[in-house]
DRENDO-814386 format. One record per residue (C-alpha): residue in three letters; x, y, z. Coordinates in steps of 0.02 Angstrom, whole numbers, padded with zeros to 5 digits, always signed. Each point is the difference from the previous one (the first is absolute). Example, Ala and Ser with C-alpha at 12.3 -4.5 7.8 and 13.67 -1.06 7.14 Angstrom:
2
ALA+00615-00225+00390;SER+00069+00172-00033;
***
This chain:
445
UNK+00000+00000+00000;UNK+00152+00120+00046;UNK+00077-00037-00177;UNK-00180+00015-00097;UNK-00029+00191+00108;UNK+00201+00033-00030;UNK-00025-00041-00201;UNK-00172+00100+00013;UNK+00105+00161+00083;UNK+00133+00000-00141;UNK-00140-00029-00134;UNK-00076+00158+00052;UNK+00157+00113+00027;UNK+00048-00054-00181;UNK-00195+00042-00067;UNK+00029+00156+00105;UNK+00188+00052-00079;UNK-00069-00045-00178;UNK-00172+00094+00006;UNK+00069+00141+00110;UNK+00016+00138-00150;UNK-00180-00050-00059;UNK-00094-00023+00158;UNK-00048+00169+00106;UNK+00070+00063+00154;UNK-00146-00060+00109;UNK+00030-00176-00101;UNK+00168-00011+00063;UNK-00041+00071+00176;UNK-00108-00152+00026;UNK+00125-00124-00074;UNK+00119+00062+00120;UNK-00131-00015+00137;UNK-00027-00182-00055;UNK+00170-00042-00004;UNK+00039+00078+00182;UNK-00149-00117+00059;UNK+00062-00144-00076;UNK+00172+00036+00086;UNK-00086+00018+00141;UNK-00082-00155-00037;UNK+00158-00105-00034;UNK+00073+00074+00169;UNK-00158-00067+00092;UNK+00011-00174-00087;UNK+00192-00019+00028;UNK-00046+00026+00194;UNK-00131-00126+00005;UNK+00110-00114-00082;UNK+00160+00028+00087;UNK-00094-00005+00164;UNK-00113-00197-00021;UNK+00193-00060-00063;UNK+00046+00063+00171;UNK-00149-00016+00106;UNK-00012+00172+00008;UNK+00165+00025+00139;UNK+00034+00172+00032;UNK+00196-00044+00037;UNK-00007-00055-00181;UNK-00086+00163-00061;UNK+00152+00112+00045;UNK+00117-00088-00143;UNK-00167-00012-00110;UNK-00026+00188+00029;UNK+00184+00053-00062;UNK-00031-00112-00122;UNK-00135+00090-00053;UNK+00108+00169+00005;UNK+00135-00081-00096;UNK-00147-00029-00134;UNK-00069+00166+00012;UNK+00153+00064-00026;UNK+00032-00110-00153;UNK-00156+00067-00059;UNK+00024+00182+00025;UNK+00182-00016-00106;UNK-00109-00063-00142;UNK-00119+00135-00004;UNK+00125+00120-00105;UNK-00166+00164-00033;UNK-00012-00021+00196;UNK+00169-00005+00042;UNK+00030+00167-00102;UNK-00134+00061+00063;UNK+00044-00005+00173;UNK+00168+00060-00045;UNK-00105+00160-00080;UNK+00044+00108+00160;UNK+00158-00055+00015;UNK+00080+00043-00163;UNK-00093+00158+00007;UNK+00080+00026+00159;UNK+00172-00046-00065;UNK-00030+00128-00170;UNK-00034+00137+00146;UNK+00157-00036+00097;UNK+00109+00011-00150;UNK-00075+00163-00053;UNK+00004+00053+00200;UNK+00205-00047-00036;UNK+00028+00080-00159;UNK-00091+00156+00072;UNK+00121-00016+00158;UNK+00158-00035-00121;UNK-00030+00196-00070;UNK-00038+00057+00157;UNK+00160-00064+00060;UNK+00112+00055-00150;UNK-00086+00176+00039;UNK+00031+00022+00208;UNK+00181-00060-00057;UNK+00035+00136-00117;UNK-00072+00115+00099;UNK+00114-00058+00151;UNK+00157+00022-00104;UNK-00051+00182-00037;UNK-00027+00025+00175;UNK+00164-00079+00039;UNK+00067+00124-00140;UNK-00070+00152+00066;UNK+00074-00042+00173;UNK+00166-00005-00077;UNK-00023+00161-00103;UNK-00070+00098+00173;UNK+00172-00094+00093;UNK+00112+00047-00129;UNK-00088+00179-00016;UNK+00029+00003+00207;UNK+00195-00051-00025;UNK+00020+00148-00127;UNK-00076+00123+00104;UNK+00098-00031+00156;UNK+00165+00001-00091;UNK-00062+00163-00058;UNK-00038+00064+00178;UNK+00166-00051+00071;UNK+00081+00076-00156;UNK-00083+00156-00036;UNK+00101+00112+00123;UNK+00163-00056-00081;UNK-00062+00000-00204;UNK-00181+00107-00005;UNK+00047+00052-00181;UNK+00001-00193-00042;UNK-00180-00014+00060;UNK-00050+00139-00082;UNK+00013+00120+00150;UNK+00036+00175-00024;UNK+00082+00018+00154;UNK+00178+00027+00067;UNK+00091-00161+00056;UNK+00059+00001+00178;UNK-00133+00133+00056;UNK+00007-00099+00162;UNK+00174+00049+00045;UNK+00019+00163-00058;UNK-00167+00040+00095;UNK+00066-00058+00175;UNK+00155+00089-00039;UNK-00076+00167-00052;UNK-00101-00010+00190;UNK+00131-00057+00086;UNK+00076+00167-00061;UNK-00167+00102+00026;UNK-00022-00032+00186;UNK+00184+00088+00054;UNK-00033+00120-00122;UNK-00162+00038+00071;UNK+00049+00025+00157;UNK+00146+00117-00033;UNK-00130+00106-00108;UNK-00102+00004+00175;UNK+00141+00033+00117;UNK+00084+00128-00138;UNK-00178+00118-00014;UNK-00067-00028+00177;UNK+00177+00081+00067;UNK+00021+00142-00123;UNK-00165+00042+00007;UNK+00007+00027+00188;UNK+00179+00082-00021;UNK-00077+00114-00143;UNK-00190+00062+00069;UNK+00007-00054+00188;UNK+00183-00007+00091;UNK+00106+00139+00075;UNK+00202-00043-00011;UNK+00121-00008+00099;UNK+00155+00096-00059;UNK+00100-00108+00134;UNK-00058-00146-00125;UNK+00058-00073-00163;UNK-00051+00020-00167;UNK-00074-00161-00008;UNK-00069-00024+00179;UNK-00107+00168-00062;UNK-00047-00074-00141;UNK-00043-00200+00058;UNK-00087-00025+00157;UNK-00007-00171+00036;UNK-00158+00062+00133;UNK-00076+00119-00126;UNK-00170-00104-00022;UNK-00043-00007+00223;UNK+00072+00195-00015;UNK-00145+00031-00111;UNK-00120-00097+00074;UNK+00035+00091+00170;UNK+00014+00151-00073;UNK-00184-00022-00054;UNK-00139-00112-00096;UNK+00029+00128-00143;UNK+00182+00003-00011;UNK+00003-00213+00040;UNK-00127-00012-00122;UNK+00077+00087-00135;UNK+00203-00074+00031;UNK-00091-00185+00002;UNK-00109+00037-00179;UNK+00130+00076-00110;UNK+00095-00156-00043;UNK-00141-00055-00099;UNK-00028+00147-00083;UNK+00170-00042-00077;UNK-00024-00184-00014;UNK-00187+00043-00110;UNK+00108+00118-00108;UNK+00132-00163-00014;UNK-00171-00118-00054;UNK-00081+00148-00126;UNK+00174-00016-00076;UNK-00061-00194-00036;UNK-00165+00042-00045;UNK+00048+00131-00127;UNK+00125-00111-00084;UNK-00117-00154-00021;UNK-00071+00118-00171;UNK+00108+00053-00108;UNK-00063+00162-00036;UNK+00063+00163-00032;UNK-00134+00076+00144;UNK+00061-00150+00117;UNK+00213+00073-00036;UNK-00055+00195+00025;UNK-00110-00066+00165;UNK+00151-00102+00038;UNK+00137+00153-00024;UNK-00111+00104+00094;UNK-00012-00109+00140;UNK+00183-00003+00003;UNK+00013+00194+00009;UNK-00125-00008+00149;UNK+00108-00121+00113;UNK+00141+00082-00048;UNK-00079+00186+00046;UNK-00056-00077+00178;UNK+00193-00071+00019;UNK+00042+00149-00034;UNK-00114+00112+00127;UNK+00062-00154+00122;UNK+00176+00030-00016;UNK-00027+00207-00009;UNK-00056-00018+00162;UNK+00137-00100+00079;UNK+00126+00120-00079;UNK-00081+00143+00028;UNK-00003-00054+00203;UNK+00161-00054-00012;UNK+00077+00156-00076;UNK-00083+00121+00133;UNK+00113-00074+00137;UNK+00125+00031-00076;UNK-00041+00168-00066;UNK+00100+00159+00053;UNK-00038+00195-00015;UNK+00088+00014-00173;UNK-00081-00158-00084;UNK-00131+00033-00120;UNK-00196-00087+00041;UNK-00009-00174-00059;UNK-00088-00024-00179;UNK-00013-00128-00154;UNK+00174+00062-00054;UNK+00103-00012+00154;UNK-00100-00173+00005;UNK+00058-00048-00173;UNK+00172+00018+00067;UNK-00017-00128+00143;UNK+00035-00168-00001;UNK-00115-00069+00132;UNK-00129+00079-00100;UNK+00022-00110-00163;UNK+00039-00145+00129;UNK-00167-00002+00072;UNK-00087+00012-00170;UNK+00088-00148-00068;UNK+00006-00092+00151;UNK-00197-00002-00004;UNK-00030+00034-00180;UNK+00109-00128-00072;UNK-00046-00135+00119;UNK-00170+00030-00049;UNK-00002+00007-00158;UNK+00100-00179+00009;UNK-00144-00066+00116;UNK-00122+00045-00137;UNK+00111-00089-00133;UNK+00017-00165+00122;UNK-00182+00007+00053;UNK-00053+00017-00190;UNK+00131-00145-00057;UNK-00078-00095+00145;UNK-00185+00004-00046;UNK+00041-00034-00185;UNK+00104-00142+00054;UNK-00155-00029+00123;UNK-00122+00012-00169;UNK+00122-00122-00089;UNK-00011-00107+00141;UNK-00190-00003+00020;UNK-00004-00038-00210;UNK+00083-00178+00043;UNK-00080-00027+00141;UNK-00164+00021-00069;UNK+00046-00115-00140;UNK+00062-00112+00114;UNK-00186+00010+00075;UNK-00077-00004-00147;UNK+00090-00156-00028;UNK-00030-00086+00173;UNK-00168+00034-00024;UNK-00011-00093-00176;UNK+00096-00139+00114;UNK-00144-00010+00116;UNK-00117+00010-00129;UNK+00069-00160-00102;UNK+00026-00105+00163;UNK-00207+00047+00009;UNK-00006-00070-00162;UNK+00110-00147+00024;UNK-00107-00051+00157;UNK-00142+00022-00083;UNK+00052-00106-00158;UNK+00052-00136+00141;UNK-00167-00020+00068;UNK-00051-00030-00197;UNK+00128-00112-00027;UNK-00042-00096+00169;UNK-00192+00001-00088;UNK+00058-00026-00154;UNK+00089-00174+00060;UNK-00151-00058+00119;UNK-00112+00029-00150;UNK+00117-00124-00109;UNK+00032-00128+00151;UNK-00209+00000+00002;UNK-00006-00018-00217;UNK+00123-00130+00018;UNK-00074-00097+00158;UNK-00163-00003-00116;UNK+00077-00063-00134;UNK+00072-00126+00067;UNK-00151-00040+00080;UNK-00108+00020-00175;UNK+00143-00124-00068;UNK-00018-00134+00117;UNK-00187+00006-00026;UNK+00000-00014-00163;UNK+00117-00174+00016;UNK-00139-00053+00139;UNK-00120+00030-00147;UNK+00096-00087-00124;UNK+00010-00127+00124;UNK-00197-00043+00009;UNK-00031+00053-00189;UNK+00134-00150-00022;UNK-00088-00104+00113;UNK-00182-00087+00053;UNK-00115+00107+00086;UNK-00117-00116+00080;UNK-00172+00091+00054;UNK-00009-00099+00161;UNK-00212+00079+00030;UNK-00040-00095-00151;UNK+00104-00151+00083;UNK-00121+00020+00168;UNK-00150-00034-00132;UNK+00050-00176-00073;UNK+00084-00048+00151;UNK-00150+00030+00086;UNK-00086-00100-00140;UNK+00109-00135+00028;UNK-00014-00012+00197;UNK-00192+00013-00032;UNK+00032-00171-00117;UNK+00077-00043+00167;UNK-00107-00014+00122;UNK-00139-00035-00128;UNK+00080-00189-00014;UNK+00024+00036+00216;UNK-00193+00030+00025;UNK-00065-00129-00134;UNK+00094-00140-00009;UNK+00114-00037+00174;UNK-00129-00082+00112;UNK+00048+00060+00177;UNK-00097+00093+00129;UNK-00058+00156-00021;UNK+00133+00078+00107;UNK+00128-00086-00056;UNK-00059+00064-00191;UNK+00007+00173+00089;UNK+00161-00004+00096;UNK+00085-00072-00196;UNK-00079+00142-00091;UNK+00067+00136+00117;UNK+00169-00093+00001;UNK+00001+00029-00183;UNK-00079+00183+00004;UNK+00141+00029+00120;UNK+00140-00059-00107;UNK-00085+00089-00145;UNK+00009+00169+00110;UNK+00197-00052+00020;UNK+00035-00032-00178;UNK-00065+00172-00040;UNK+00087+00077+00113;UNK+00169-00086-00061;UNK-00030+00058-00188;UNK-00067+00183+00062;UNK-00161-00021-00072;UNK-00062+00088+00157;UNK+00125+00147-00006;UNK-00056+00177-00066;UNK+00107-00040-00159;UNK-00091-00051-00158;UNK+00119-00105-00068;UNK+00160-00065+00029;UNK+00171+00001-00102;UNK+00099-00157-00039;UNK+00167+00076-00095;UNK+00074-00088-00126;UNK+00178-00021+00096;UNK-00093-00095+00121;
***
């Protein structure tokens, strides 16, 4: 009977394969009904028979039951539209991964370009830095090579025109604030020298105890002289002709209040010495004296070279301030390109996560792709259909169990839910109770 339903099933599937172009779809779909049923069928009769050549033993149904697997799978190797059709989602699945790869192949060729130009531009921005601080350090010594217009070693000459300035200075105060007493303010002593009369090392408290006024006065007129010394600056940074008749002018002025100075000290000097028969003292007799031209030139002269060092020492100053503002200018592109290199670190840093991530998924995509080829090579075995006909073929079972083994009732019982139980086991083994559809047999295997 097996062999007659067996003949019957392959006598249909051929009708079916011959007439399926000329039958319609709802034709078909009911030929493929039939033949599930007779499956089903030849499942249920191979379980009846198995189980009277047994006497339906449910130790014996475990090896029948992975028999029956080992036949299902058989079966489901055979059935080539299935197969390929379970495979459907696979392959498609494969197809995506390689296109997920080759779309992760440019990406990668793209973050690595992009990271050599950002490892360029932190060389350029490096090299830019090592250029500009050999430039700081050298500027002083070579501005003209760095396009500077400023004098090389400003520095120096600087220091040493102040140096000069400060003794200069104070001679300049300790020169006007004693001839100005001696001249407007002191009465001398014709027990005294020429000089004592003339420099009083205690001029300045004399003043100031003379009076506010007189203190006042001895302690402000250095600077008059030392703003005439820095208008002689100021009026030579412009060339101008207005700036040189300003200048000679200002010249003539100091000169003319030198002059009234040392008039004064002469003219004091000459009345203690002055007898019955000598003339009164005037511009000519002080012509003639020689402590009279000495105190011009002693304050005149020294002033006018305190203007000449205090000019030299602010141009040398404004020569000095050129390179050091270049050199600040140049620290501050420094600063700005270590910014810059920072900042092009922290994209590099991204830059390399971003292709350590590409590459982790690509790797990934890769090996799931040769997991696919794996089961598109291999047997998928759709282990819910397997539930079905082995259910079908326990059912066969314990058909033969409850009509043909003559045993009490209970005893019938206790053998069918031995064999239910080892049915429940044998699904478990294949995974026909898992969440998975189907399972994968690969071909290495």
């Amino acid at each position: 009977m097996t062999t007659t339903i067996k003949n019957l099933f392959k006598l249909k599937s051929t009708q079916v394969e011959s007439l399926q172009e000329q039958v319609p779809k709802t034709e078909v779909k009911h030929n493929e009904e039939s033949a599930e049923e007779s499956r089903k069928r030849t499942y249920h009769e191979s379980g009846y028979r198995d189980s009277s050549r047994n006497n339906g033993n449910h130790t014996t149904l475990i090896i029948c039951l992975d028999a029956v697997y080992s036949k299902f799978q058989n079966e489901e190797k055979e059935l080539v539209e299935k197969q390929q059709k379970l495979k459907e989602s696979y392959i498609n699945e494969q197809k995506n991964r390689e296109t997920e790869i080759k779309a992760l192949t440019v990406s990668l060729e793209n973050k690595e370009d992009l990271l050599k130009i950002k490892h360029d531009e932190v060389e350029e921005f490096q090299r830019k830095n090592e250029v500009l601080k050999a430039e700081i350090n050298d500027l002083p010594r070579n501005p003209e090579k760095h396009n500077v217009k400023a004098t090389r070693g400003a520095s120096t000459k600087f220091w040493i025109g102040f140096i000069l300035l400060i003794p200069i200075s104070l001679y300049l105060f300790t020169f006007y604030i004693s001839t100005s007493y001696s001249a407007f303010f002191r009465n001398f002593d014709p027990n005294s020298t020429i000089i004592r009369n003339v420099l009083d090392a205690q001029a300045l408290s004399k003043a100031w105890n003379d009076g506010p006024l007189e203190g006042a006065f001895i302690t402000l007129i250095p600077f008059v002289f030392l703003g005439l010394g820095f208008l002689i600056h100021m009026f030579g940074e412009n060339k101008s002709w207005i700036n040189y008749v300003k200048l000679g002018l200002l010249f003539i002025v100091t000169f003319i209040f030198d002059a009234i100075l040392a008039y004064e000290i002469e003219s004091k000097l000459y009345l203690l010495n002055k007898t019955f028969e000598s003339p009164d003292f005037n511009l000519s007799i002080a012509f003639t004296k020689n402590q009279f031209w000495g105190i011009i030139f002693a304050g005149f002269i020294v002033y006018i070279i305190w203007g000449l060092v205090f000019d030299f020492v602010m141009k040398e100053h404004r020569e000095k301030d050129k390179i050091k503002n270049e050199q600040e200018i140049r620290q501050k592109n420094v600063l700005f390109n270590l910014e810059k290199i920072n900042a092009l670190k922290k994209e590099i840093e991204d830059i390399k996560n971003l292709i350590g991530n590409i590459k982790e998924n690509m790797i990934k995509a890769k090996g799931r792709i040769e997991e696919l080829q794996n089961i598109i090579d291999g047997v998928i075995i759709p282990t819910k259909d397997y539930k079905l006909y082995a259910s079908e073929y326990v059912q066969g079972w314990v058909t033969f169990i409850g009509e043909k083994i003559a045993v009490s009732k209970s005893e019938k019982q206790t053998m069918i839910d031995s064999c239910i139980e080892t049915y429940t086991i044998n699904l478990e083994m294949v995974g026909a109770n898992s969440e998975n559809q189907n399972s994968v047999y690969l071909s290495v295997l």
